[in-house]
Backbone as JSON Lines, residues from 0, in Angstrom:
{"i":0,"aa":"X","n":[4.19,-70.54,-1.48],"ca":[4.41,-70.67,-0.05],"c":[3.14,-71.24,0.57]}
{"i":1,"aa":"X","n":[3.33,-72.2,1.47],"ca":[2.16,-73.08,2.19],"c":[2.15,-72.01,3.45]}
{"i":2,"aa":"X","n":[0.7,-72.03,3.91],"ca":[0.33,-70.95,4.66],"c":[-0.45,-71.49,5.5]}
{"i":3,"aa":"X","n":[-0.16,-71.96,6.88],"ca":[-0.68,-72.99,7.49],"c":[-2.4,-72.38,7.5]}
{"i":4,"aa":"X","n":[-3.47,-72.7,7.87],"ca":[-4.75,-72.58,7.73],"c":[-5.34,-73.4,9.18]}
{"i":5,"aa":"X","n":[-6.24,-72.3,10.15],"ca":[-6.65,-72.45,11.28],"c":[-8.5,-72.64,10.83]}
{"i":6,"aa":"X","n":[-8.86,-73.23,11.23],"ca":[-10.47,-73.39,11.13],"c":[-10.91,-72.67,12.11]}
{"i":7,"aa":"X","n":[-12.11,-71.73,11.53],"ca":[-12.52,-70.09,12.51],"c":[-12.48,-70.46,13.57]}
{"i":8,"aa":"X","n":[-13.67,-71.54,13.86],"ca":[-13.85,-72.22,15.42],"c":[-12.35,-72.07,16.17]}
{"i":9,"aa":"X","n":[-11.52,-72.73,15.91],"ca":[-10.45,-72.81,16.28],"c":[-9.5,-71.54,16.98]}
{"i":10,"aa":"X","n":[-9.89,-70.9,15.25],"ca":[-8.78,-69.88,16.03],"c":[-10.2,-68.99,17.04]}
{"i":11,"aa":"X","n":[-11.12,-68.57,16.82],"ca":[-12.2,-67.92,17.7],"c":[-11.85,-68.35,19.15]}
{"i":12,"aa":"X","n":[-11.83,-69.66,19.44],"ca":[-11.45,-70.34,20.55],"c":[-10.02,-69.72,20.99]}
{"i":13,"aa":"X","n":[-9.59,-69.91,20.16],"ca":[-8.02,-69.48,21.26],"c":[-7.93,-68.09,21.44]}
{"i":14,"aa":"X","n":[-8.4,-67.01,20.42],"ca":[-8.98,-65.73,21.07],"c":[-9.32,-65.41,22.26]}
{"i":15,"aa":"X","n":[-10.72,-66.44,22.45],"ca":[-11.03,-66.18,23.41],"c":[-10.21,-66.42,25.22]}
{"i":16,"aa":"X","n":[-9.72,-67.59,24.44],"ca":[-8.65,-68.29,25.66],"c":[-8.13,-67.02,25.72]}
{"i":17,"aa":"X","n":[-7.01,-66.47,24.93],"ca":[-6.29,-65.3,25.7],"c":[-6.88,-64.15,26.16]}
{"i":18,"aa":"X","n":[-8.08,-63.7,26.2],"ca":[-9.05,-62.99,26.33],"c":[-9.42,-63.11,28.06]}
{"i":19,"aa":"X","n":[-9.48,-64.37,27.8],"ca":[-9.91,-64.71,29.69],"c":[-8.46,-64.87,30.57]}
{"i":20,"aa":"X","n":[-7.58,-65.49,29.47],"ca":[-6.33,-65.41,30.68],"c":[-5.82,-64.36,30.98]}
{"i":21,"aa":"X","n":[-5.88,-63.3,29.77],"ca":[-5.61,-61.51,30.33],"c":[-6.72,-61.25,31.36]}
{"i":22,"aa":"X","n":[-7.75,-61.6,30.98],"ca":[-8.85,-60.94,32.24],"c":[-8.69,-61.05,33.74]}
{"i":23,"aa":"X","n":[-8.19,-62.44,33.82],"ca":[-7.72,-63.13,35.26],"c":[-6.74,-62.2,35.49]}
{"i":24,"aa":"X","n":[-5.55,-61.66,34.72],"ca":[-4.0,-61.2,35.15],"c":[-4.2,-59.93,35.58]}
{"i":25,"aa":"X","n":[-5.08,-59.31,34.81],"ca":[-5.66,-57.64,34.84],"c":[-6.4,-57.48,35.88]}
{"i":26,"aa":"X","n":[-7.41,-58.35,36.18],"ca":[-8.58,-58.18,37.14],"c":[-8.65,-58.7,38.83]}
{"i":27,"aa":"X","n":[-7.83,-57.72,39.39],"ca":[-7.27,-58.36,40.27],"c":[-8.59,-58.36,41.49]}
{"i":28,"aa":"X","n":[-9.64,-57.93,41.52],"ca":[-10.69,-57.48,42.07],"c":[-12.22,-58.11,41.61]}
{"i":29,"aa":"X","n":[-11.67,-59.64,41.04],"ca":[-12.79,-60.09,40.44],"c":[-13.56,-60.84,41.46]}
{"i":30,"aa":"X","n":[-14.71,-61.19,41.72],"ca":[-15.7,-61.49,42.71],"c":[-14.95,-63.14,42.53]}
{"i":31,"aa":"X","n":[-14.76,-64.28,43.48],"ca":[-14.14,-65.58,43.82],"c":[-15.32,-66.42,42.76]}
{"i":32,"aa":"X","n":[-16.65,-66.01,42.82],"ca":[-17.53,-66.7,41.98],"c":[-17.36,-66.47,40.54]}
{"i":33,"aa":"X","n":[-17.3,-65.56,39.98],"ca":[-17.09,-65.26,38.6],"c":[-15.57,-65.8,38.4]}
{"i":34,"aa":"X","n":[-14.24,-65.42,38.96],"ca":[-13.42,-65.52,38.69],"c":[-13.01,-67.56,38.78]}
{"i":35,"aa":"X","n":[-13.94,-67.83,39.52],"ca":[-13.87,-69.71,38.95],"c":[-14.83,-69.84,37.51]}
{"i":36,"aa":"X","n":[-15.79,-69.71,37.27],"ca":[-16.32,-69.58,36.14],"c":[-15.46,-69.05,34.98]}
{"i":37,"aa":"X","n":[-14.26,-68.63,34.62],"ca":[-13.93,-67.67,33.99],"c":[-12.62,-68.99,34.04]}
{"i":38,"aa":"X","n":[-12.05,-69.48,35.19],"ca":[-11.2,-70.58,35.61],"c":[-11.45,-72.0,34.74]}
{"i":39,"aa":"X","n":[-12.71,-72.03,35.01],"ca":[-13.64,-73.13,34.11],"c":[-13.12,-72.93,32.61]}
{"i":40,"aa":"X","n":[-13.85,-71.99,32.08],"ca":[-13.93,-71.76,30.92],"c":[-12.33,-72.22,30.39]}
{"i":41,"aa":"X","n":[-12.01,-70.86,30.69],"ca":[-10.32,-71.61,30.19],"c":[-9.85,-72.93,30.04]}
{"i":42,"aa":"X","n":[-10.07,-73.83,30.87],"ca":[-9.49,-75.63,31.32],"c":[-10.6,-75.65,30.09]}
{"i":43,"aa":"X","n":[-11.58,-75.58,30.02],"ca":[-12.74,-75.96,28.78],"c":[-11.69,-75.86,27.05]}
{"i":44,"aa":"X","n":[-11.18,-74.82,26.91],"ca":[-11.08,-74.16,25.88],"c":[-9.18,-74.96,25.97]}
{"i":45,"aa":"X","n":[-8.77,-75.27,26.76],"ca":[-7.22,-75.62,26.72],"c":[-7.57,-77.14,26.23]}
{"i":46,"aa":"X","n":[-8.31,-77.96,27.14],"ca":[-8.74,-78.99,26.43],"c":[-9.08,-79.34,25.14]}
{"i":47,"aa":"X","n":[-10.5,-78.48,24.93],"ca":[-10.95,-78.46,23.24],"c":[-9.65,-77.78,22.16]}
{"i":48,"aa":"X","n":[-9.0,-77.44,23.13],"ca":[-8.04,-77.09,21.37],"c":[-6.6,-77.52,22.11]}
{"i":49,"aa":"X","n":[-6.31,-78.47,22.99],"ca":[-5.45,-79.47,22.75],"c":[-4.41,-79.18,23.63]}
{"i":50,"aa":"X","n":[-4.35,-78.06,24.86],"ca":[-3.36,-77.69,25.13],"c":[-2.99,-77.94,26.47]}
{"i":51,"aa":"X","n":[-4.14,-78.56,27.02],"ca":[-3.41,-79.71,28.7],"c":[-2.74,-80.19,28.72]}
């Protein structure tokens, strides 16, 4: 059986992506400055692994 295979970077990255998009959904009390930084990141990480 072929077992598709993610390169760490890769999958580390999309970890983290869902990591920050739960944070945004959960954190309803996040300061407007952090919570664009955190906005950033994500568009960063959807890009680098292909998903805009």
């Amino acid at each position: 059986m072929d077992v598709p295979t993610v390169p760490c970077a890769q999958y580390r990255s999309g970890r983290r992506l869902l990591a920050l998009k739960l944070q945004l959904e959960e954190d309803k009390d996040l300061e407007p400055a952090r919570r664009a930084e955190i906005e950033a990141e994500v568009a960063s990480l959807e890009r680098e692994l292909g998903l805009d």
